[in-house]
N, C-alpha and C positions, 0 to 999 in steps of 0.2 A: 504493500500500500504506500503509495505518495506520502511523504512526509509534510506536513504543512508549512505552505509558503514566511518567507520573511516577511514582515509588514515593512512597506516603504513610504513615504509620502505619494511619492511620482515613480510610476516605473512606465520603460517605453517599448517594453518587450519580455522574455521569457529565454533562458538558457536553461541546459540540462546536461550530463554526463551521460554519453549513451555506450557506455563499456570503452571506446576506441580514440572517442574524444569529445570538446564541449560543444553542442549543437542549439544555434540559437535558432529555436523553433517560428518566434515570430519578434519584428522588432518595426519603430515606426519608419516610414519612407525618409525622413529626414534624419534622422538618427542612423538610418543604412547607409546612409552616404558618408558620414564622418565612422562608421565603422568601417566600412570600406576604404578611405584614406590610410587608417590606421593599421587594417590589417590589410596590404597590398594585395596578398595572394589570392584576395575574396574576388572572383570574376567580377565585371563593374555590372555586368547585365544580368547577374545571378539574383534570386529570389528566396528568400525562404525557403527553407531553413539551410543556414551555413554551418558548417562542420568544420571547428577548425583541430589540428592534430599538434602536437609540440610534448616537449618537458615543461620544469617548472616554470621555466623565464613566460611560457604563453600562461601560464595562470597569472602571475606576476603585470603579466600587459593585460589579462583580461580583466583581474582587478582593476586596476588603473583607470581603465576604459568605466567600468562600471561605477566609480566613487563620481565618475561624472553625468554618466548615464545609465541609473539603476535599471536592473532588469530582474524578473519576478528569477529566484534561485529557491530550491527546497535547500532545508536545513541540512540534509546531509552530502547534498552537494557546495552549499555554501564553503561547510566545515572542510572539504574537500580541497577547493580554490584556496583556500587562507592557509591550511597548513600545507598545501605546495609553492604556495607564494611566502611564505616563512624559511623553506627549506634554501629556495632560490634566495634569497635574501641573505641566509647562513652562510649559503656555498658559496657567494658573489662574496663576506667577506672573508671568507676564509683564503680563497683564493685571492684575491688581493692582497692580504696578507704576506703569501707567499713570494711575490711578484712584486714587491716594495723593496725599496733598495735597501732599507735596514734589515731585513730577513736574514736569520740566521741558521743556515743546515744542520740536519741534524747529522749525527755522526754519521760516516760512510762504514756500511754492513756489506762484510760477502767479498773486499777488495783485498787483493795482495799486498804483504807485507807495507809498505809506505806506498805502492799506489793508491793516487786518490782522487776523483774526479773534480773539477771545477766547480766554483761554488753555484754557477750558473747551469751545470749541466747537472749537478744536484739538486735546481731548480725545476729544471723540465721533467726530470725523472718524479719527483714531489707533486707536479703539475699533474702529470696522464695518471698518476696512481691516484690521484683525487678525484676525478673525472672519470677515469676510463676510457678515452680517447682523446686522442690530440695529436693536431698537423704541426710536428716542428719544423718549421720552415729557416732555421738558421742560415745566416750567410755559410756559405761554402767554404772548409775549412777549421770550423770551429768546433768541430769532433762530435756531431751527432749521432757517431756509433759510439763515442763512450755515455753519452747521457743515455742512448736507449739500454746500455747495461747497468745502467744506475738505476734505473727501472723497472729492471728484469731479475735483478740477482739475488733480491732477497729469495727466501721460500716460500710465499703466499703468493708468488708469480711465477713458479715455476711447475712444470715444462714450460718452456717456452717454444714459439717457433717465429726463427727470425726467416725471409725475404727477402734474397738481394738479386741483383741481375747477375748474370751467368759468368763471368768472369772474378765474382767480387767473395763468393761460399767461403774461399780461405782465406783472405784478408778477415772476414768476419769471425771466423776458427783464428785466428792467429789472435785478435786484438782480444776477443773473449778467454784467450789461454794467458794474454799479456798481463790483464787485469785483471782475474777471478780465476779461480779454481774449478769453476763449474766445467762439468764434461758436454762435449760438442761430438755432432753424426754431421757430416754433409752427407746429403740424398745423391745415390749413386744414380740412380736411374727414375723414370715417366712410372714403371710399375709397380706399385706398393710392395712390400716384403716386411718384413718384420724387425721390426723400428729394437736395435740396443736400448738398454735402461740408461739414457743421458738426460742432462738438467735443457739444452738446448739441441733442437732439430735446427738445422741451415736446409732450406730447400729455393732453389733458386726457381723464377719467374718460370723461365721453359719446362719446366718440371713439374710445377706445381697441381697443373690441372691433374695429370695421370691418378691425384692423391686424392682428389673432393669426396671420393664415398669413403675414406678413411676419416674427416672430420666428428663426425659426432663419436667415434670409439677414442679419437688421440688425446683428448683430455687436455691440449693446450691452455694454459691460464691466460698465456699473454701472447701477442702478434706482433712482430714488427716486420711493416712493410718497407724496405730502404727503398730510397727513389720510388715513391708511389706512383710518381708520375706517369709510371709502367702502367700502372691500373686505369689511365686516365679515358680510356673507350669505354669504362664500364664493366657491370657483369654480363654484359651479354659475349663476351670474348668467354673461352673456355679458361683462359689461366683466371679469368674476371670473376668467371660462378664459383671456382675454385678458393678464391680467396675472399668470397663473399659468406662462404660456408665455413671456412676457420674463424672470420673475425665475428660472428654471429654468435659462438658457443664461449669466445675467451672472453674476459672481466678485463683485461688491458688490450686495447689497440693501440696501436702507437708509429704514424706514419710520417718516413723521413724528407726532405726535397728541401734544398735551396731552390728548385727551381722547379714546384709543382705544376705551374701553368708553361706549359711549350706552346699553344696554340691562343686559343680566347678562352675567353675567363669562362665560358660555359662548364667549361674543364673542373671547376674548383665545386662543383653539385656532386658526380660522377667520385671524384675521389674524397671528399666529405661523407659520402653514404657509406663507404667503405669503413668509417668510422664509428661511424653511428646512423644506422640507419632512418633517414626522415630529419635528421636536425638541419635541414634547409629544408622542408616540405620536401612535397611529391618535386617530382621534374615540371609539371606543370606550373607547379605554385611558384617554383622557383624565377620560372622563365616571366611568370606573371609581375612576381616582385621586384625583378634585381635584372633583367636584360629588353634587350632591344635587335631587332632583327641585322642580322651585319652579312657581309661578303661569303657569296655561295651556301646559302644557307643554314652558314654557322648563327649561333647568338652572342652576340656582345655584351657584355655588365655594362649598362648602362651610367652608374657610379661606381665606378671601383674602386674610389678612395672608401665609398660607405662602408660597399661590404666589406674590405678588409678591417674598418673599425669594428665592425660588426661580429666577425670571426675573431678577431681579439679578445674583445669583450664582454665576451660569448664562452671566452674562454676553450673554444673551437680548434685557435690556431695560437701561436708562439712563434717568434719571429727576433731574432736577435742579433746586431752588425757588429762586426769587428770594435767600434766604436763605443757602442753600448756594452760593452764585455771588458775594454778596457784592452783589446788584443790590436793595437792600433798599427799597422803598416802602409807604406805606399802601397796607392791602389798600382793596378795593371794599366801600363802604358800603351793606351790602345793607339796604333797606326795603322792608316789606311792609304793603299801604297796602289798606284795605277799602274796597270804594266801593259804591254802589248801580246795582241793574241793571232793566232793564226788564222786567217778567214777560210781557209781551204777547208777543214774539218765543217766548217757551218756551212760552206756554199755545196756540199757535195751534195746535199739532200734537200737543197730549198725547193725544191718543185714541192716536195712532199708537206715538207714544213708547212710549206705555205698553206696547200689541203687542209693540213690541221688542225691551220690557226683559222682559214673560214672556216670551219667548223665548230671550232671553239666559241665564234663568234655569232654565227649566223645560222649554224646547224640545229634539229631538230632536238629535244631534251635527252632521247639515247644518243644520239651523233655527237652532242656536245658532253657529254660527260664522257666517253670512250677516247673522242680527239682529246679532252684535255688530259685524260692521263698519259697516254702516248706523246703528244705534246710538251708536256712537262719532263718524262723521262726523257726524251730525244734533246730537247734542249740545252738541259743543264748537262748532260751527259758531252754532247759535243762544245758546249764551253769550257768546259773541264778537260776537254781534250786540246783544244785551240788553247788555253793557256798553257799545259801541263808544261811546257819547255823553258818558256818563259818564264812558272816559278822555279822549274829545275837551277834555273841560272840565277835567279834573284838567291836561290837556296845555298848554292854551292858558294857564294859570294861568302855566306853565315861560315860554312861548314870548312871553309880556308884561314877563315878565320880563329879555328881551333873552337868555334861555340858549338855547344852541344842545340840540337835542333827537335822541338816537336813539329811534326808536321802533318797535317790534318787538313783529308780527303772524303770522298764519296767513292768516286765510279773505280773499278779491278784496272780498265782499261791506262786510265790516270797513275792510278798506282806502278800501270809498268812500265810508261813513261820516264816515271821518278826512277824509278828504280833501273833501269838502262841508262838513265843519265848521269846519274849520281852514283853508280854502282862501284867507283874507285873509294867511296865511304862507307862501304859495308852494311847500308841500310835495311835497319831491320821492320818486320811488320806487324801490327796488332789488329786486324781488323775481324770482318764477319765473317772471313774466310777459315781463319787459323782458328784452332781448336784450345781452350783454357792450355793446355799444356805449352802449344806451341807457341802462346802469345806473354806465358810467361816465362818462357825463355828468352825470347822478342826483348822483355821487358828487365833482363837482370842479366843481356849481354849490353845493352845502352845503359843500365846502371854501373856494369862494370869495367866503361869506357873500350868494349871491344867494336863499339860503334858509340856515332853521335849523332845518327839522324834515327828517330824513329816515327817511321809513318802508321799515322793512327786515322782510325774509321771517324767521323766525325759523331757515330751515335756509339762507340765502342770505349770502353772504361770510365763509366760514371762512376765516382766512389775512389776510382785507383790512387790509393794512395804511396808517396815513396819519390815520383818522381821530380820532387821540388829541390830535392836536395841534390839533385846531378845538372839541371837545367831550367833556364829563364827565360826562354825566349822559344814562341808557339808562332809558327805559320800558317794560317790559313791557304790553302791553295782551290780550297773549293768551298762554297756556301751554303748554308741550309738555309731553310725557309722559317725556322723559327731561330730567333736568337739568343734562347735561352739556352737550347746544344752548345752553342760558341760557349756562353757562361759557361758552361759544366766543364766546356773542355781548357779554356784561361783556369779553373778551377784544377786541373789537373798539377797545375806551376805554383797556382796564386793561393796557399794553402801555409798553416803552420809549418815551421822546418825551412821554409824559402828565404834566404838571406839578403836576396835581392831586390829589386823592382823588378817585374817580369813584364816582359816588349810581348804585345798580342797586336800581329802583325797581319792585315787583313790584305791579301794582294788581289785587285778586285779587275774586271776587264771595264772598258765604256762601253761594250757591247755584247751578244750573249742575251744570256738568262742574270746577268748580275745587278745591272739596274732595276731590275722589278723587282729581284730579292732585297736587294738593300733595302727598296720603297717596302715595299711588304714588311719586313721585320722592327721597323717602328710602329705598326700598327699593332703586334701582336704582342712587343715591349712594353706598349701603354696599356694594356691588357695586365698583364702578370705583375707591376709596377704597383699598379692602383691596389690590386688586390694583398698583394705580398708586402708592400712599403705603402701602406695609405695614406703617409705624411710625406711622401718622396715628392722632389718637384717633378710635374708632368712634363713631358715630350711632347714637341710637334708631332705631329703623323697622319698620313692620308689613308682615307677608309673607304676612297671609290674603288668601286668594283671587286670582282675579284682578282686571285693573284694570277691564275692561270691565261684569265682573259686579256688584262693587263697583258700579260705578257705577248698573247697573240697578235694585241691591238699597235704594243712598240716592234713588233719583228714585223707587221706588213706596213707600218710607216718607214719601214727604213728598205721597204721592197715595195713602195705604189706601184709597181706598175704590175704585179700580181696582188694586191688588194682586193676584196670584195665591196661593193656598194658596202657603206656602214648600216648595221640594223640597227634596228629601232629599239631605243635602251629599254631592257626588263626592269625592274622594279625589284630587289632584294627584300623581299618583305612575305606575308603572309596571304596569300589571295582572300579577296573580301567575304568572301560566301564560307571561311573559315574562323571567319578572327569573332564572329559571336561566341564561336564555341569553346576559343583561345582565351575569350578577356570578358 
């Protein structure tokens, strides 16, 4: 039986807890509009009754909302709202508390003889045991594999299972044998077998799916995801359902990235729910709240300074700079260096190109998505190849010089370029090719100065640590499309242990695929910027079009006289006969 209602003066509506969340069954026309303000995610065209879903903090706003416009509550849902709005109020100072500069750690448990972690990764590890989940998004370098072991090591968090990308399983076995006693398994293979009695499982990304019907028996307490940024497609990827099933059963998540967002901020929904599932709403609500339709029908955060305040405060995410920690060095000495390229590699195939790029432009919705990938492969592929000689030579210039060299590629083809030209330097390779074995061979013959060039994949060793202390200087010879990769890979130099200023040396062409990448990469800059540093000064950056089209649009301007008539510009947005059902 119904409990009986609060007496109110004025009430302008009726709320209730219907098991899953708080659903206000009826409220007045004028009063739904400032509810609707306030809770964004509410469709603007939607009707009674609204359902909305959250933790404490939406009791906390729902209160709020109601001290100014009462709505009919029974008693034992009232009782309900206040003591989760008490709780949130708890937890918000508790955690504050913790995250106040006068805060004092408590002793470090579970650590080797005098190792002992940083008072600030003492923090974070303090933070996600509080919580239960949390995106440390630390600058790159400031050891967020020791804080996720400061997190991990006691015994009411163990088993644990850490997540690193496929090169990284023993670095992670090494730093955890450096610092604690706990015993470590790296997963040898995709097919389950039976797991030794150790405090931490390492299963790396490409592995991990083969394990998902092992989840509910493994007993995991705690999850760390390194580089989650891996997860960022979601669960609908099989390593995605995979590790949507571990982090679901354990009491700690705990997800690492300098540099979670590579693409648009739509990205930071997808590896959020990874954490906690629903603490940004559904996908809908989020897209409702926090974005705006942007280039090729990705979504853009609309405000990305908000949400990153919003994820702080939220206590969601943790984010801490060289700066703010007190670990203060010259940043990375970015140069961006013009060379010349080979037009023979581009002209060989312009008839084709050219096909591609009407299509890209003018073609049918299947024609245009098929030319743009081909398109985009063939492009940047043959600018990679029309430079490849000309960085060889800018390189060799370093490598005469007795400097040890990173250097960093995409395409096999580029790479044997380098590697025929350069080949009196012994260069070694780390990329998608070589196998964990061979690439840490790769990686402790250029540490043991039996070369000084090593050419690396430009999505290959996030995490790898070691190489700062042999080398300072990173050449770009080829470009990606997001430039948070660049970040990871300056990260491979620009890390604790580097004694130097480190040169991130960008050798770009005037023509190619390189001017629309550059253009394109401050768009997607100002994306992970807003979200990651919400107090960071913003960047210029242009957000016409897409990147692929873009690029179709600059290769037949500089070929008119294979052009197509220009069509007639699409609209990046949501077709109208849809967006009732969207907003």
């Amino acid at each position: 039986m119904t409990a009986p209602l609060l007496a109110h003066n004025r009430t302008y509506g009726a709320i209730e807890w219907n098991g899953k969340g708080w659903a206000i069954t009826s409220i007045e026309p004028h009063v739904a509009i400032r509810l609707k303000q306030v809770f964004a995610r509410i469709n603007k065209t939607a009707k009674p009754p609204f359902v909305l879903t959250g933790g404490p903090q939406l009791d906390a706003d729902l209160k709020w909302f109601m001290d100014r416009y009462p709505l009919r509550i029974s008693a034992d849902d009232a009782e309900r709202m206040g003591g989760r709005k008490m709780l949130f109020e708890t937890q918000q100072t508790e955690l504050g508390a913790i995250l106040a500069p006068n805060w004092m750690p408590p002793a470090s448990v579970g650590f080797r003889g005098n190792m002992r972690p940083y008072s600030y990764q003492v923090q974070a590890a303090e933070l996600v045991r509080r919580t239960g989940r949390l995106l440390l998004m630390d600058e790159m370098g400031l050891g967020k594999t020791v804080s996720a072991i400061a997190a991990i090591v006691a015994p009411d968090y163990l088993p644990a299972l850490v997540v690193p990308q496929t090169h990284l399983p023993g670095q992670w076995a090494e730093k955890i044998g450096e610092f604690t006693e706990l015993r470590t398994h790296i997963v040898k293979r995709t097919t389950p077998y039976q797991l030794p009695p150790v405090d931490v499982v390492i299963c790396p990304y490409s592995k991990l799916a083969g394990w998902i019907d092992y989840a509910e028996t493994a007993g995991f307490k705690s999850v760390v995801f390194d580089e989650i940024q891996e997860l960022r497609s979601g669960s609908t990827t099989a390593k995605g359902a995979a590790a949507q099933a571990f982090a679901r059963l354990a009491q700690l998540v705990l997800g690492l990235s300098g540099t979670p967002i590579y693409n648009y901020g739509e990205e930071i929904w997808r590896i959020c729910d990874f954490l906690e599932e629903g603490c940004l709403g559904d996908w809908w609500d989020f897209i409702r709240e926090w974005c705006k339709p942007g280039p090729g029908g990705k979504w853009l955060v609309k405000d990305t300074e908000a949400l990153g305040t919003f994820l702080r405060e939220s206590h969601l995410a943790l984010r801490r700079t060289r700066t703010d920690v007190g670990h203060e060095r010259k940043f990375a000495n970015t140069i961006i260096h013009t060379i010349s390229y080979d037009e023979k590699p581009l002209e060989d195939r312009a008839a084709q190109m050219a096909q591609l790029a009407r299509q890209v432009i003018s073609g049918s919705f299947t024609e245009r998505g098929q030319a743009a990938r081909e398109f985009d492969m063939m492009m940047r592929h043959d600018t990679g190849v029309a430079k490849a000689k000309h960085v060889a030579a800018f390189v060799r210039f370093l490598l005469e010089a007795k400097q040890p060299v990173l250097l960093c590629g995409w395409h096999r083809d580029v790479y044997d370029i380098w590697m025929d030209e350069l080949s009196e330097f012994n260069p070694v390779l780390y990329t998608g090719s070589e196998s964990p074995r061979q690439k840490a061979k790769a990686v402790q013959m250029f540490m043991d100065g039996a070369s000084n060039l090593l050419i690396m994949s430009l999505r290959s060793g996030a995490g790898l640590d070691g190489l700062q202390q042999r080398c300072r200087t990173i050449v770009f010879g080829e470009l990606d499309w997001s430039g948070k990769v660049h970040e990871q890979c300056v990260a491979r130099l620009d890390r604790p242990g580097q004694e130097h200023q480190v040169d991130a040396i960008y050798l770009v062409a005037d023509g190619g695929s390189d001017p629309a990448v550059m253009g394109v990469i401050g768009l997607k800059n100002s994306q992970a910027a807003g979200i990651v540093d919400p107090l960071s000064e913003p960047k210029e950056q242009n957000s016409d079009g897409t990147r692929i089209r873009q690029l179709a649009e600059l290769y037949l301007q500089g070929k008119s006289h294979l052009a197509a008539p220009p069509a007639k510009p699409e609209p990046v947005c949501v077709p109208e006969d849809q967006q009732a059902s969207m907003f």
